[in-house]
N, C-alpha and C positions, 0 to 999 in steps of 0.2 A: 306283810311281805309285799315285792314289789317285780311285780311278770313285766319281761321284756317283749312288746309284741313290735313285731318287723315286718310293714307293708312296703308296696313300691317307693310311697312318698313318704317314709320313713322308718323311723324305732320312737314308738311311745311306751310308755311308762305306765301300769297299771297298778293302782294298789289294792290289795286283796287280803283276804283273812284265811287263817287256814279252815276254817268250816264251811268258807263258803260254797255256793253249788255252783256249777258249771252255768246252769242258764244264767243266773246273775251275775258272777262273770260276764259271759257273752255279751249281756248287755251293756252292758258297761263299757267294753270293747266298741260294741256298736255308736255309743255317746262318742266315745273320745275321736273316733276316725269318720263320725259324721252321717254313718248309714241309718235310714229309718228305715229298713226294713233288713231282712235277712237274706241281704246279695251278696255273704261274704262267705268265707270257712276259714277255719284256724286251724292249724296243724302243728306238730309237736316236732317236724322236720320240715327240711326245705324242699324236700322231694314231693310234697305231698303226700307225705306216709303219715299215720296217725293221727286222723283226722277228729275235732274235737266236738261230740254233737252235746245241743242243750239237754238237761235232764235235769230235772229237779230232786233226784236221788242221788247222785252222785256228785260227789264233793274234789277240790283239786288235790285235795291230800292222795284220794283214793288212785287217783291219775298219778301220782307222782311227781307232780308240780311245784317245784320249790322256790323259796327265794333265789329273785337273780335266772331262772331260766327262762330262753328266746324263744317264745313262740312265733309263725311264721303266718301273717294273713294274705290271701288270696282276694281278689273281688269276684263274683260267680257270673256279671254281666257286666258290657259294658259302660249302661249306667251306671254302673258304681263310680267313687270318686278319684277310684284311679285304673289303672290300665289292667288287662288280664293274666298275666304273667308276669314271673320276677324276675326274668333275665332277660325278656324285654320292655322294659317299665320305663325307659325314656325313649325308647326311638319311637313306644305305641301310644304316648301320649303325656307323660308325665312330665311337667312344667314346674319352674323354680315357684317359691311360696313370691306369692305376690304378683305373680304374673297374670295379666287377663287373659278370657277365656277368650281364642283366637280360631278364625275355621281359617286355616291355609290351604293355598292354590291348592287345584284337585293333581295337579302332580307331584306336589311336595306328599301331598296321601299318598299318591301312589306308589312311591318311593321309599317310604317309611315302611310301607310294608314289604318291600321285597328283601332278599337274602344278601345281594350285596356282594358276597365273596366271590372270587375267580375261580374256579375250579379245573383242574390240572391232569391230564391223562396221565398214567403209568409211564415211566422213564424207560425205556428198556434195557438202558447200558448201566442205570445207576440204582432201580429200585432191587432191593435183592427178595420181595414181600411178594405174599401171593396176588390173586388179584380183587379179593377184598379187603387186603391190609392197606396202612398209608402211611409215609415219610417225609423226612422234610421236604424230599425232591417233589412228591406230588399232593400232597395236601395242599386244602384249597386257603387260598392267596387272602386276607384283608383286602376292603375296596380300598385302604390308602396307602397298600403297599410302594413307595418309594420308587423299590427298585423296578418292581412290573413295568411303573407308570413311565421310569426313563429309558427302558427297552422297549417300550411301542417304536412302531415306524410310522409316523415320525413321533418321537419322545414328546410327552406331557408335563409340562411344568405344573402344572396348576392341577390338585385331585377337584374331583367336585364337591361340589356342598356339603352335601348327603355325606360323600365319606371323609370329608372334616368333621363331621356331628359325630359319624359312627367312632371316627376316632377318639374322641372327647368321653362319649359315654362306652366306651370299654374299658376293662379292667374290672379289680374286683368291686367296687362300689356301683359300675354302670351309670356313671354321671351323676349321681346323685347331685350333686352341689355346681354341674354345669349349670352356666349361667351367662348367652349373648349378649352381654353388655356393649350398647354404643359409646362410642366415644365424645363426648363433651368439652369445649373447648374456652365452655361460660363459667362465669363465678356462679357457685353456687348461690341459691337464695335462701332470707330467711336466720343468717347469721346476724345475731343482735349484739354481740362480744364488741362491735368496733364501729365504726361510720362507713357506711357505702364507699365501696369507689369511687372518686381516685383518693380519697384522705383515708383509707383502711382498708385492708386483706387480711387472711389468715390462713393457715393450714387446713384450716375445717373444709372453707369454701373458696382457697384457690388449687383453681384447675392444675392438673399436674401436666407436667410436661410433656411432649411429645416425641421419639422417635421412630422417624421413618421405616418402615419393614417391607421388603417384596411380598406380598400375600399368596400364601402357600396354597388359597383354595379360590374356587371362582362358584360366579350363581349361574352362570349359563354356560355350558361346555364349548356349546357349536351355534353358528346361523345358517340358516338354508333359506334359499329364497326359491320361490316352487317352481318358478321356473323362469327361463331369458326374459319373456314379457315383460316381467315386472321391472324390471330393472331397466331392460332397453328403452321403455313408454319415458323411465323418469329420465335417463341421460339425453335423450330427445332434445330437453329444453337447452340442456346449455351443448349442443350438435348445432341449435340452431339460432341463438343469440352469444356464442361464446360465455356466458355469465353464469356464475356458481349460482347451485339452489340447493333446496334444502328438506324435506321431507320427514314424515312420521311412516313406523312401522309399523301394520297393524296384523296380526297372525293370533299363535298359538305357543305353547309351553309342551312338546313331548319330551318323551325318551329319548335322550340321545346314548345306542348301545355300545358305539365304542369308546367307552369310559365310562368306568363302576358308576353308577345311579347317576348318571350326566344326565345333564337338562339341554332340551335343546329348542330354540326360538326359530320357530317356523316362519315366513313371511308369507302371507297371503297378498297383501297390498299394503301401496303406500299410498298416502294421503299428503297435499303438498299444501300446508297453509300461507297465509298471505304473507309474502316479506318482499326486500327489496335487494338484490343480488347485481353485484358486480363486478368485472373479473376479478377480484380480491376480495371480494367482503360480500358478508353476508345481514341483511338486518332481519330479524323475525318482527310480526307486527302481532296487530290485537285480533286474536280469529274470533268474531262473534257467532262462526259455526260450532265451535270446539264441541259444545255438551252435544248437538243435534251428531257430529259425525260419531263422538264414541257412542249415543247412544244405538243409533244404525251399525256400528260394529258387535256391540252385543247383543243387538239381534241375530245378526248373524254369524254368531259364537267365537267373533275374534275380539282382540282386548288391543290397546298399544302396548307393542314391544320392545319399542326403539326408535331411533332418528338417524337420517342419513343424511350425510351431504357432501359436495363433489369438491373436489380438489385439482380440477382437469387443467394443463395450459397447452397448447397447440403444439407440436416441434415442427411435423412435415404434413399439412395438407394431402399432398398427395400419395401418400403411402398411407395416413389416416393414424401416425400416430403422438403420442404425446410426452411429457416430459415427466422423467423420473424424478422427482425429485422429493419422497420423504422414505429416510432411509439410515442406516446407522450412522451416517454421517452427519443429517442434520437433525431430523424429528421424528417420531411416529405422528405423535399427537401435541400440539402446541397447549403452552399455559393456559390463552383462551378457549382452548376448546375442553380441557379438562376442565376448566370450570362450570363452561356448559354443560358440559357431560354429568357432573358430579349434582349439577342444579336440577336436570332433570331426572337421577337416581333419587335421590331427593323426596321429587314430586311423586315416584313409583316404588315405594319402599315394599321390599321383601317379608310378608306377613310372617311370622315365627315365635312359635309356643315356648320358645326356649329362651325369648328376650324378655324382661321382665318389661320393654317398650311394648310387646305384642310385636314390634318389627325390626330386622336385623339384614343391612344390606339392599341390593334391589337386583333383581332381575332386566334391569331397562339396559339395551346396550347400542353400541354406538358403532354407526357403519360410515368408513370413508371409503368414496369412488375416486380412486387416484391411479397416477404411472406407477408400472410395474417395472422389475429390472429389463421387460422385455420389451419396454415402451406402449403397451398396450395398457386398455384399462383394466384394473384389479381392483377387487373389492377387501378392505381390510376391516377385521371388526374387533372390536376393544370394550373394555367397561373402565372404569377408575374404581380404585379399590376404598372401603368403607372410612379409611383413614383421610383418602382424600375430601368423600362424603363429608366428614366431620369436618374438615379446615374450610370448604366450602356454603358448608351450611350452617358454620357460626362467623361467617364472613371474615377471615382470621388468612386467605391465601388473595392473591393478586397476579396478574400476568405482567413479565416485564417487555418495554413498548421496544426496545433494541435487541430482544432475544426471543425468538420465539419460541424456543425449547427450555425457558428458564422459568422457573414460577418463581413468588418472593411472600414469605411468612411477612403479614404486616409485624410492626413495632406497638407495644403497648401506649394509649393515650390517654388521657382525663373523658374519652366519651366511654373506652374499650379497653379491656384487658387482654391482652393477646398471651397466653403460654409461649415457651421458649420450643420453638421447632427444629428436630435434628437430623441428621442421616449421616452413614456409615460411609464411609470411601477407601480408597486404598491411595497412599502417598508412592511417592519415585521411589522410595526404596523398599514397596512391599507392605508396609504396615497399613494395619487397620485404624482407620481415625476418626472422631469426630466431630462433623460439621454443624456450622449453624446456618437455618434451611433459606441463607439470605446473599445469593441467590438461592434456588432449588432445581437442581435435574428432574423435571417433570417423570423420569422414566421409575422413580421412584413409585409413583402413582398409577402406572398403567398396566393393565393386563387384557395379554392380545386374546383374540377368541377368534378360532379358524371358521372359516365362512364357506361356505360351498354353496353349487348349485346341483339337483340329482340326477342322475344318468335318464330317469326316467321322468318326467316335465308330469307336475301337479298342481290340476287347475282350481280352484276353489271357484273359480267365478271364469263363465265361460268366454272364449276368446272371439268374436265378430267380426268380422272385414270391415265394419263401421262403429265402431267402439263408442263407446260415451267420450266426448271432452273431460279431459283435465282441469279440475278445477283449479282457479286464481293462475291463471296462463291469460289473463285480456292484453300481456303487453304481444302476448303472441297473435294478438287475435283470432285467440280461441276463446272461444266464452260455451257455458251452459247455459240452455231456456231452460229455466226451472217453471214457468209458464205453460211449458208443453203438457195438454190433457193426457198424453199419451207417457207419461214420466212414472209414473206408481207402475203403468203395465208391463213397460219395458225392465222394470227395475227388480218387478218379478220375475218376468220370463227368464232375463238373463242369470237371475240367483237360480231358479228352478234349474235350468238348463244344464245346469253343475251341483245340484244339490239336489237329490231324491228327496221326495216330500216327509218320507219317515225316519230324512238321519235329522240328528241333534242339531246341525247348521241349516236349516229347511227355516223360513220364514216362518209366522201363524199366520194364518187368514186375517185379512185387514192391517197386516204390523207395514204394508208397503202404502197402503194407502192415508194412516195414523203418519207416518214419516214424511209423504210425498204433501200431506198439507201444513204439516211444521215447517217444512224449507217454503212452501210459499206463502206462508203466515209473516216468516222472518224475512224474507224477501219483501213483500208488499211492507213492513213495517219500515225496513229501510229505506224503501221509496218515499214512504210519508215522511220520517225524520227529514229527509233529504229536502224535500221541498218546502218543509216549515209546518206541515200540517198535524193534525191533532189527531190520536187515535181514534177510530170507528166506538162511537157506543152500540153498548149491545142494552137490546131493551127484554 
């Protein structure tokens, strides 16, 4: 005979005899779903009702155990090889077969574990129920109810993450067979049927085609920047050489509460590496600080979260203000910049148990300081959606040099196979049609993300009437001594100054002065390159 057992990560098949005894049963159970030890139970309902113990006296017959009936496993910790419960068995851990074993950001944990739903007070005019009964008017809401999210003020396009996942894995299966696939835009490898490209393809391994979608969810809901400081120190430079620049954001990952399981990218500081900026352009160069600053951020418990950079051109001097100019009528975000956008999502992919990559998406977002409709500056922030990710990251998109709101799907070549790229439009007379992505309305690819600053100013790192220099500003002639003996102490003081010794953003003892001789290790090395000379042996 042949028992159906049904755990989170599936329904396996048992074969059994009818004299067998329950303990060798069990065992058996225990082979097939992996357990070496007894962290499971088996029940004879889904409720957890009739629970099945080992016994070498009793036989499945005597249980009642037939061909063809489901039994239901549980794991009893969460060591076991899957998650604790059956009706949440993918939001608490449960992963497609073949996916690696992933630790996601600590808020994506923390998220997974909360409830999610909106919850809804009694109606007075419409509930007719006591006030422990509930109805449709006040039962509590899904996080990706539609309708909730276009009645906020101001209305949400975009659910979050979380409750795009939640939606996936509800229903009667619970996601079982969800599965975050990224998109590819390469021939597969490994197909031996025909000759490489460009003399052969096939259905096996070529790429399927692509059309354009607005993406219905986002990885970061909101930006907050902790407070004016931060922002004002960065617009400084170009207050004070008129020239665009350009910046890293370097924060944290919380809760953002208004919006079911929203994420939100805190800004603690920006970091400005070395490039060459002019009122039009922007060039990024080679940072040979890069590893030494993220490493100094993770010590002090921020990560990079994003890039900013300014969009500012003068109108009136004297009134202080500037020109409006991206807006429904020309741009939000230009072709080049979504590909930089998309190149640095890229580099910060969003870790996820549910892609069988291990990663789905990014969290990295993208802040412009430009004119507002009020002539003033305004900060707007955006991400490019996963789609974009993929045409970016299998080099398959290009910005055109006469349009800056146009992207352009390359053509396929004898070095490259490019898939055919599409999106959806409406014609003069209404109808849905469509396009091939040659040009492309970048607007296809963007999703805005509101940015705020809080009523109440939060400092991570204390404020001084003589602040540290800005680094890579020498055309301002501003420079850092990293020279100065007094650099590890101040570098304390001022973390201390904003950081009690026993929270989690608290330095350890020696990590200012292990960092204060990195930068002047890497410093003095540069001096010797500089001048032709040969490193210091050590004896």
């Amino acid at each position: 005979r042949i028992i159906r057992v049904q755990s989170p990560e599936g329904v396996k098949r048992i074969t059994a005899t009818k004299r067998e005894t329950v303990a060798t049963f069990l065992k058996k159970v225990a082979k097939e779903f992996g357990f070496r030890n007894n962290g499971f139970s088996v029940y004879t309902n889904r409720n957890r009702t009739g629970e099945i113990t080992a016994s070498q006296n009793k036989s499945l017959n005597l249980l009642k155990i037939k061909h063809g009936d489901m039994l239901f496993l549980y794991p009893s910790s969460p060591a076991g090889s899957s998650s604790e419960t059956m009706d949440t068995s993918v939001s608490q851990g449960l992963r497609p077969v073949g996916a690696p074993q992933v630790v996601e950001d600590e808020i994506d944990q923390y998220l997974i574990k909360q409830d999610g739903k909106i919850y809804r007070n009694r109606d007075q005019q419409l509930c007719r129920h006591g006030p422990l009964g509930k109805c449709v008017h006040c039962v509590p809401l899904e996080p990706f109810d539609e309708d909730y999210l276009n009645h906020l003020e101001p209305p949400v396009k975009h659910m979050s993450f979380h409750a795009y996942i939640r939606k996936l894995t509800g229903g009667a299966d619970k996601g079982k067979f969800v599965a975050l696939e990224n998109i590819s835009c390469k021939i597969k490898s490994g197909c031996e049927g025909h000759p490489p490209w460009p003399e052969g393809i096939c259905t096996k391994c070529q790429p399927s085609a692509i059309t354009l979608n607005r993406q219905k969810y986002r990885h970061v809901d909101n930006i907050m920047f902790e407070n004016h400081t931060i922002a004002d120190r960065f617009l400084d430079f170009w207050r004070k050489t008129g020239n665009q620049h350009l910046g890293y954001l370097y924060g944290r990952y919380t809760e953002h509460k208004d919006i079911p399981l929203g994420i939100r990218a805190e800004v603690a500081a920006i970091y400005e590496p070395p490039q060459i900026g002019t009122q039009n352009s922007l060039e990024i160069l080679e940072d040979p600080k890069a590893e030494v600053v993220d490493e100094i951020a993770a010590k002090l418990g921020l990560r990079k979260v994003g890039w900013i950079f300014t969009d500012l051109v003068s109108e009136d001097t004297r009134k202080g203000t500037v020109r409006y100019s991206r807006n429904k009528d020309t741009y939000y975000l230009s072709a080049e910049e979504c590909i930089t956008a998309g190149n640095f999502q890229n580099q910060q992919p969003n870790i996820c148990r549910l892609s069988p990559d291990g990663h789905f998406g990014s969290k990295f977002v993208t802040v412009v300081a430009t004119g507002g409709p009020d002539n003033q500056v305004h900060f707007e922030g955006y991400q490019v959606s996963n789609q974009c990710m993929a045409l970016v990251r299998d080099e398959c998109l290009l910005p055109c040099r006469d349009a800056p709101e146009l992207g352009y799907a390359k053509e396929s070549s004898s070095e490259q196979y490019v898939p055919d790229v599409f999106y959806k439009d409406i014609d003069k007379f209404g109808n849905e049609i469509t396009q091939l992505a040659r040009p492309l309305p970048v607007e296809y690819l963007i999703i805005d993300i509101t940015t705020t600053f809080p009523k109440d100013p939060v400092y991570t790192f204390s404020i001084s009437q003589n602040p540290f220099p800005i680094e890579n500003r020498d055309v301002l002639g501003e420079t850092q001594v990293r020279n100065d003996p007094s650099l590890s102490h101040r570098i304390c003081q001022g973390t201390a100054a904003a950081v009690p010794l026993n929270h989690p953003l608290a330095v350890q003892p020696g990590a200012c002065q292990t960092l204060s001789q990195r930068l002047h290790a890497d410093e003095a090395a540069g001096r010797r390159r500089a001048a032709g000379l040969a490193p210091p042996r050590h004896h």
